[in-house]
C-alpha positions as CSV (number, residue, x, y, z in Angstrom):
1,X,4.5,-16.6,-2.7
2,X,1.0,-15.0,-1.8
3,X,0.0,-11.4,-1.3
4,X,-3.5,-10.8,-0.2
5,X,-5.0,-7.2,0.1
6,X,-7.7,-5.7,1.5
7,X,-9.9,-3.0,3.1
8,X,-10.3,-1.3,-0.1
9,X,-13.9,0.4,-0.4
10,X,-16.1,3.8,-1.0
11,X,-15.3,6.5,1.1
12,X,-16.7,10.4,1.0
13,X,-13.4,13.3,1.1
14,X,-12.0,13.2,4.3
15,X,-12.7,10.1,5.5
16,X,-10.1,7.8,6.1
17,X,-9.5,3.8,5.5
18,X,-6.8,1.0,5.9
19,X,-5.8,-0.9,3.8
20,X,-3.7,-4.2,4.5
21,X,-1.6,-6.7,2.4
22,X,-1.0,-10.3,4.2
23,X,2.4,-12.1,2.5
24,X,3.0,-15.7,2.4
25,X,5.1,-18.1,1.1
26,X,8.1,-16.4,2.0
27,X,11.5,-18.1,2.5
28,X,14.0,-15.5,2.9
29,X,13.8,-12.0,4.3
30,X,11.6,-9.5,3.0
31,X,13.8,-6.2,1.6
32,X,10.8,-3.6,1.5
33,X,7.3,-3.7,1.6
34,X,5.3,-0.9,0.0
35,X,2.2,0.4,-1.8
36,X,1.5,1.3,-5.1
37,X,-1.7,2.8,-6.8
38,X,-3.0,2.9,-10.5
39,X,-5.5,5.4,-11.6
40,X,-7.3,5.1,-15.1
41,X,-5.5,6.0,-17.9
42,X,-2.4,6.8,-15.4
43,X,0.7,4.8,-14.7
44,X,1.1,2.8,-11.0
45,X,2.7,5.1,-9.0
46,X,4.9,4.6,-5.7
47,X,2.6,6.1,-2.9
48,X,4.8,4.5,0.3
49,X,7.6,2.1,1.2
50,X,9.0,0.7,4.6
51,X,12.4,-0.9,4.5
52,X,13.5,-3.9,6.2
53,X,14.8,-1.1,8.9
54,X,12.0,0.6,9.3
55,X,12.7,3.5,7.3
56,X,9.4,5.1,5.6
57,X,9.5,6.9,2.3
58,X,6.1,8.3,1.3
59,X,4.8,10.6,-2.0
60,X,4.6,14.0,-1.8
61,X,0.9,13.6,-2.4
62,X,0.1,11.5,0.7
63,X,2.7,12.7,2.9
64,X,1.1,14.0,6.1
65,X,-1.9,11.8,5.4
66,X,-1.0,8.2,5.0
67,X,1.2,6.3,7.3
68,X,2.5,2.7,6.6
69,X,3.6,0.2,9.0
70,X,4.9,-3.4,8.8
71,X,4.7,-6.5,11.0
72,X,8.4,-8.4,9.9
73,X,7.5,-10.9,12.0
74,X,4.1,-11.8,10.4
75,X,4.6,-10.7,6.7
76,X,2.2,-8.0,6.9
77,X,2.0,-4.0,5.7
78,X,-0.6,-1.7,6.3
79,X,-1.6,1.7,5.1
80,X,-3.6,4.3,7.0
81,X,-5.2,7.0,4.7
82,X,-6.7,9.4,6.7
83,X,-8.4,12.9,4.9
84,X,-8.9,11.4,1.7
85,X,-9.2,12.8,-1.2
86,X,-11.0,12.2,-4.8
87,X,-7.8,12.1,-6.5
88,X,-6.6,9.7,-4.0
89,X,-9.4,7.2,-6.1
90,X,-7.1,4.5,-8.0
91,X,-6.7,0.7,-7.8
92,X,-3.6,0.0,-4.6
93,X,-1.4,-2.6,-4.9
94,X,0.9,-4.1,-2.3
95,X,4.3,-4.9,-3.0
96,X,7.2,-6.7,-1.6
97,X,10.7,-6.9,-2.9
98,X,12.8,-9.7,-1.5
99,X,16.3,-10.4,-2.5
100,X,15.9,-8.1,-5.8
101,X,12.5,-9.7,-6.6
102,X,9.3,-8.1,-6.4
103,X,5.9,-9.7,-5.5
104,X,2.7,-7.8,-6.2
105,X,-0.7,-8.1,-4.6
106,X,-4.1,-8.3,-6.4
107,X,-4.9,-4.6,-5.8
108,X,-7.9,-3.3,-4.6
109,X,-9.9,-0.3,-5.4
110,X,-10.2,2.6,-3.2
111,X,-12.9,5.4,-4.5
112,X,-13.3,8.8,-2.7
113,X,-16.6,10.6,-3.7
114,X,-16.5,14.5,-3.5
C-alpha cells in the first residue's frame, strides 16, 4: 500500500492550490479518504473527509474554502484550497482508511505568506 501526495508549495493569502494524494496497492475497497494537516508544535488535525458515498465532512476552518473530491475508481483524493490563509501553513497529509485500517501519505508542506 502506497500513498503519494503532492502539489504542496508557497503561496501568498488568498491564493489558492491543490493538493492531490494517488493510492496504490489497494485490494479491497477504500472506506474514506481524507486530509489531515500538522502545524509546528500543534497536533494533526482532520481538515476534510469523503466517504465511500460521497459524503463530505470538512473543518469549520476550511469550510467554504476547501473542497475535496475523490476518484473511487482510480484511488485518488484531491483538495482544492482556494483564499488561503497564513494559518492555513502546516504539513497535509492524505489519509485512507480501508476496512478499519488507516494508510497515511508522506505529507507535504503548504506555506501561506501574509
Amino acid at each position: 500500500v502506497q500513498l503519494q501526495a503532492s502539489g504542496g508549495g508557497l503561496v501568498h493569502t488568498g491564493g489558492s492550490l491543490k493538493l492531490s494524494c494517488a493510492a496504490s496497492g489497494f485490494k479491497f475497497d477504500i472506506n474514506t479518504m481524507g486530509w489531515f494537516r500538522q502545524a509546528p508544535g500543534r497536533q494533526r488535525d482532520l481538515v476534510a473527509l469523503i466517504s465511500n458515498i460521497g459524503s463530505t465532512y470538512y473543518a469549520d476552518s476550511v469550510k467554504g474554502r476547501f473542497t475535496i473530491s475523490g476518484d473511487r475508481a482510480k484511488n485518488t483524493v484531491a483538495l482544492q484550497m482556494n483564499s488561503l490563509k497564513p494559518e492555513d501553513t502546516a504539513v497535509y497529509y492524505c489519509q485512507i482508511v480501508s476496512r478499519g485500517d488507516a494508510y497515511w501519505g508522506q505529507g507535504t508542506q503548504v506555506t501561506v505568506s501574509s
